[in-house]
Structures are given as C-alpha cells and as structure tokens.
C-alpha positions in Angstrom: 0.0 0.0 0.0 1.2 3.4 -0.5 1.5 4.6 3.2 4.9 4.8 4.5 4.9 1.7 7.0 5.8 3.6 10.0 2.4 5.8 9.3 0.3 5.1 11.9 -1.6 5.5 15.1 1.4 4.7 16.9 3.6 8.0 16.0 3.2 10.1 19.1 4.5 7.6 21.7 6.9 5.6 19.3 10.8 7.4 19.7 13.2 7.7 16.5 15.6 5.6 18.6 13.0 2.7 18.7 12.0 3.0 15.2 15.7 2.5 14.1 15.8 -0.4 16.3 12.6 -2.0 14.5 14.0 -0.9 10.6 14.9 -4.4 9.8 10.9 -5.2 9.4 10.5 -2.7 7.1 8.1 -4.4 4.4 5.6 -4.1 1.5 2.7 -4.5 3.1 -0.9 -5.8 1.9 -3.9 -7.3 1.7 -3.6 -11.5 0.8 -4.8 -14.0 -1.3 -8.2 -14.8 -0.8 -9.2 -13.3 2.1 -11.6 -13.8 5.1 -12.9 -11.1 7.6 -12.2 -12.3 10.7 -14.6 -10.4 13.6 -13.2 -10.8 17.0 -15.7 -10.6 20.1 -17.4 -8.1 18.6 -20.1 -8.4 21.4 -22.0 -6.0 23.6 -20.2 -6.1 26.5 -17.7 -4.1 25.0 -20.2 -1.2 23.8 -21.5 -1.2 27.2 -22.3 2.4 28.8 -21.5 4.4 25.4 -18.8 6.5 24.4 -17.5 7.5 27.2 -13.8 7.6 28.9 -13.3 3.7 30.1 -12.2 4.7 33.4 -15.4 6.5 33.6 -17.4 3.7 33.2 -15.2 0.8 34.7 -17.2 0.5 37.7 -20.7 0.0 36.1 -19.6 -1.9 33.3 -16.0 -3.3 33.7 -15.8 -4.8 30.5 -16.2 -1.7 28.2 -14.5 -0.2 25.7 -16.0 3.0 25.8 -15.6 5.5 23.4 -12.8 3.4 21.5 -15.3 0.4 20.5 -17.8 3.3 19.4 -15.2 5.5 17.5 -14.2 2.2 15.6 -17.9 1.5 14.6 -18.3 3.8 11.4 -14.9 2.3 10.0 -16.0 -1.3 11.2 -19.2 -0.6 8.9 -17.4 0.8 6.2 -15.3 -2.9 6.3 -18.0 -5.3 6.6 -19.8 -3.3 3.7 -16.7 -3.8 1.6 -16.4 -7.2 2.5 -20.0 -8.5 1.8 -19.9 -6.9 -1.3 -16.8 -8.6 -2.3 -18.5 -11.7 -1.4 -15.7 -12.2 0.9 -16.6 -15.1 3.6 -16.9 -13.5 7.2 -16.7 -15.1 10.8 -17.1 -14.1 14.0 -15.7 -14.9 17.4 -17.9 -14.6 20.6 -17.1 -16.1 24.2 -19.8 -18.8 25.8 -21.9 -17.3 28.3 -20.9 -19.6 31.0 -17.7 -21.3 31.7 -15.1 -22.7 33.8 -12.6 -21.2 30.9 -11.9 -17.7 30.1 -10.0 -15.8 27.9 -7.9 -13.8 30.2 -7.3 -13.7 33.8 -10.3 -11.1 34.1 -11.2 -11.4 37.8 -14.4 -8.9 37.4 -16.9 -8.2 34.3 -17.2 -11.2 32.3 -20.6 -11.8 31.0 -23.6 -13.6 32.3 -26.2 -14.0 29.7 -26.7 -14.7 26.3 -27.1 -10.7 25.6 -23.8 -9.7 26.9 -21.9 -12.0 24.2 -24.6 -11.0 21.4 -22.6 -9.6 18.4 -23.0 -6.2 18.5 -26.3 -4.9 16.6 -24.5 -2.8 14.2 -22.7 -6.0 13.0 -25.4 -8.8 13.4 -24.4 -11.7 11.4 -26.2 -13.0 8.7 -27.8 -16.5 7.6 -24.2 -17.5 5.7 -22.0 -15.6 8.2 -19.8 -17.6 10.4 -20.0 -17.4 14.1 -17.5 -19.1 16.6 -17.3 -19.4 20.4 -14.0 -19.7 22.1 -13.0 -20.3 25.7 -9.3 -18.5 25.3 -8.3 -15.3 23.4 -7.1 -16.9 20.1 -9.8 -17.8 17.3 -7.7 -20.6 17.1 -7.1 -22.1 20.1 -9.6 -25.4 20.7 -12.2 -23.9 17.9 -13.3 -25.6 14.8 -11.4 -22.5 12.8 -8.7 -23.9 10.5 -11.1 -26.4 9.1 -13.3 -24.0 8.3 -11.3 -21.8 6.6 -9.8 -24.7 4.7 -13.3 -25.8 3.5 -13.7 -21.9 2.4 -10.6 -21.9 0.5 -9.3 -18.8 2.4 -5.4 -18.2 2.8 -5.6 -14.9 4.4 -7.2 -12.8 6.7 -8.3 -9.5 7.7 -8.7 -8.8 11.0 -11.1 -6.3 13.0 -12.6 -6.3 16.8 -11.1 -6.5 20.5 -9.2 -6.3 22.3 -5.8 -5.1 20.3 -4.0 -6.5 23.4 -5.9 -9.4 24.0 -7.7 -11.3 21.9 -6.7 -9.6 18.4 -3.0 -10.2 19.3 -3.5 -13.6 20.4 -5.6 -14.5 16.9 -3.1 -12.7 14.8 -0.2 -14.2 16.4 -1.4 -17.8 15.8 -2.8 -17.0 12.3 0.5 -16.3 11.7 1.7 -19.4 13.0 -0.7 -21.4 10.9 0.7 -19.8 8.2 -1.7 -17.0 7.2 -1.2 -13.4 5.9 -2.6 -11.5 8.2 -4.2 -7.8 7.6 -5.2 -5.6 10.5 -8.1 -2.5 9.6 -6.2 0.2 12.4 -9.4 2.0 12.6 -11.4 -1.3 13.1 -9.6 -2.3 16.3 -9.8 -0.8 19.4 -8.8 -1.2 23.3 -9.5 -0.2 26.8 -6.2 1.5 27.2 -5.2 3.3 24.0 -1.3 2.9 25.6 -1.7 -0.9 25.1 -3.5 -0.5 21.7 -0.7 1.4 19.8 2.1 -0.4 21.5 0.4 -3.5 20.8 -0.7 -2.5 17.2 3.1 -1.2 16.8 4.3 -5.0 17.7 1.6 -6.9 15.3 2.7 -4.6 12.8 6.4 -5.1 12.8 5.9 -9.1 13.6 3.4 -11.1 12.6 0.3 -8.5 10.7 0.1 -5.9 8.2 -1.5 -3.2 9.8 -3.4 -1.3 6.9 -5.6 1.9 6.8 -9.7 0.7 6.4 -9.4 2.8 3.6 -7.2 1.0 1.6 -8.4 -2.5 2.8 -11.5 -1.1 1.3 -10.2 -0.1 -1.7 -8.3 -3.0 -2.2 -11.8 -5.4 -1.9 -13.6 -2.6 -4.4 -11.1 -4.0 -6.7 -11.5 -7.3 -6.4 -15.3 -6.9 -6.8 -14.2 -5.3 -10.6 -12.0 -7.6 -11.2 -14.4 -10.8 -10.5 
C-alpha cells in the first residue's frame, strides 16, 4: 500500500531511537490472497455504557471499551460493507456465556447471559456468516477455525474487533503461526487503554500482521469486486 509503513496511530509515543531499532521489518505491506474477515468478540459487553472515557465507566460496566469500541464503529461498517460486497466469507468470534474457561485472567466483568456476548447490533451476522465461540483469546485455540477456513478456500485474513491487546494479538499471532497473511483495519480495532493499543498495534505490525488503513483494505476489496 502506499503509506509509508511507519504511518500510523502509533507515531506520538513511538521514539526515533525505537523506530531504528525495528528498521529491519520494514516491508511491502498488503492485503492476501483470498481473504476472510475475521470479527473478533465483537459483542455487547464491549459497547457497554457508550462512548465514554473507560475509566469513567469501569465501575458499572468493567468490561467496556467505551468510546474506542464506538469510534471504531463507522470504520467497522465501512469494512463489513466492503467485504460483503466482495462476497468475501466472514466469521465471528464470541465467548460462551458460562464457563469454567476464560479468555484472560479477568477477575471482574465477564458476562452472564446470552445478551452480553450477542454480536453487536451494528454488526449482526447474517444467515451465511460464520460465528464461533471460544473459551481463550485466540480464534484458534480449541475452535473448529482452520477447518473452516480450509473448506472456504481462504489463505488470508483481515482482522477487526477487541481487544488489540488481548484477543486480536493472540488471533493474529497464531494466524500467523498457521501460516496465514494477516491484515489488521487500524481503525477497526480498538482497546481499553489506547497505551496498550498502539504499542500492541506497533508490535503486530512489525511481527506477525500488516497493519493497513480501512481505507485501503476497502479499496483493495472494491477491486476485487471489478475484477471478479
């Protein structure tokens, strides 16, 4: 893509000093082959109490994102639109409503009903959409995933949902691992701490994702609308 790679959200806390350091990851970066849109736990808990400062709302609802899940929700819209109409396949992640299992050592917060892991209204899935529930933060860790991306023919993904630190890093880490290209919407992933979001979008980036601009992951999947 055109951006220059170092051209992101992470800028303002990143030093010159580090970005030397990281210089030997410098790389074309892109969308892959056959692509998937991969939608991680974007569920209502995280919308919880509206756009508001997190630490704001923490002690009503301890598992929001606040304003950060509700700033990425134009630009998540803009993606799935892009990707339906590209007849891309999509799936989901979500958590189970009750378990002995959870995703992180969360000691407050977690859900209780069937509401509180609903995907998010704005992004409801549809009859052919994909949804998957997971006990840990990766999509792939115990979950029927890699076969079902086999039986799709996919071999890479784009990634949007929460949290950057969390679950997003853990799915694009062992995408990777499997093999996978793996494309990150910045605009379309969010956090409760923006700290760990840029530092942890900064370490995707250099490592294991491509962290692209919605904008161009949306012009990319224009063009392969055209071109099919």
């Amino acid at each position: 893509m055109a951006r220059n790679f170092e051209d992101h959200c992470w800028q303002d806390i990143v030093s010159d000093e580090i970005l030397m350091v990281y210089e030997p990851y410098h790389r074309e970066t892109y969308v892959g082959e056959r692509p998937a849109l991969l939608a991680i736990d974007l569920y209502n808990l995280a919308y919880r109490g509206g756009a508001r400062e997190p630490h704001e709302l923490i002690s009503e609802f301890p598992s929001t994102c606040g304003r950060y899940a509700w700033e990425a929700v134009e630009p998540t819209k803009k993606l799935f639109e892009a990707a339906r109409a590209a007849g891309l396949p999509i799936i989901y992640t979500t958590a189970p409503t009750v378990s002995d299992v959870v995703a992180t050592n969360r000691q407050v917060g977690l859900g209780d009903s069937d509401d509180d892991y609903a995907i998010f209204e704005e992004f409801a899935p549809r009859e052919d959409d994909i949804v998957i529930v997971k006990e840990r933060a990766s999509a792939f860790y115990g979950t029927p995933i890699l076969p079902e991306l086999t039986r799709l023919g996919v071999n890479s993904l784009i990634i949007c949902g929460e949290s950057t630190s969390g679950c997003v890093r853990a799915s694009c880490v062992d995408a990777y691992s499997a093999g996978y290209h793996v494309a990150i919407a910045e605009e379309c992933v969010f956090d409760r701490s923006i700290l760990s979001h840029k530092v942890n979008l900064f370490d995707l980036h250099h490592k294991y994702s491509d962290v692209l601009g919605v904008e161009d992951i949306v012009a990319h999947l224009a063009a392969l609308k055209k071109a099919a």
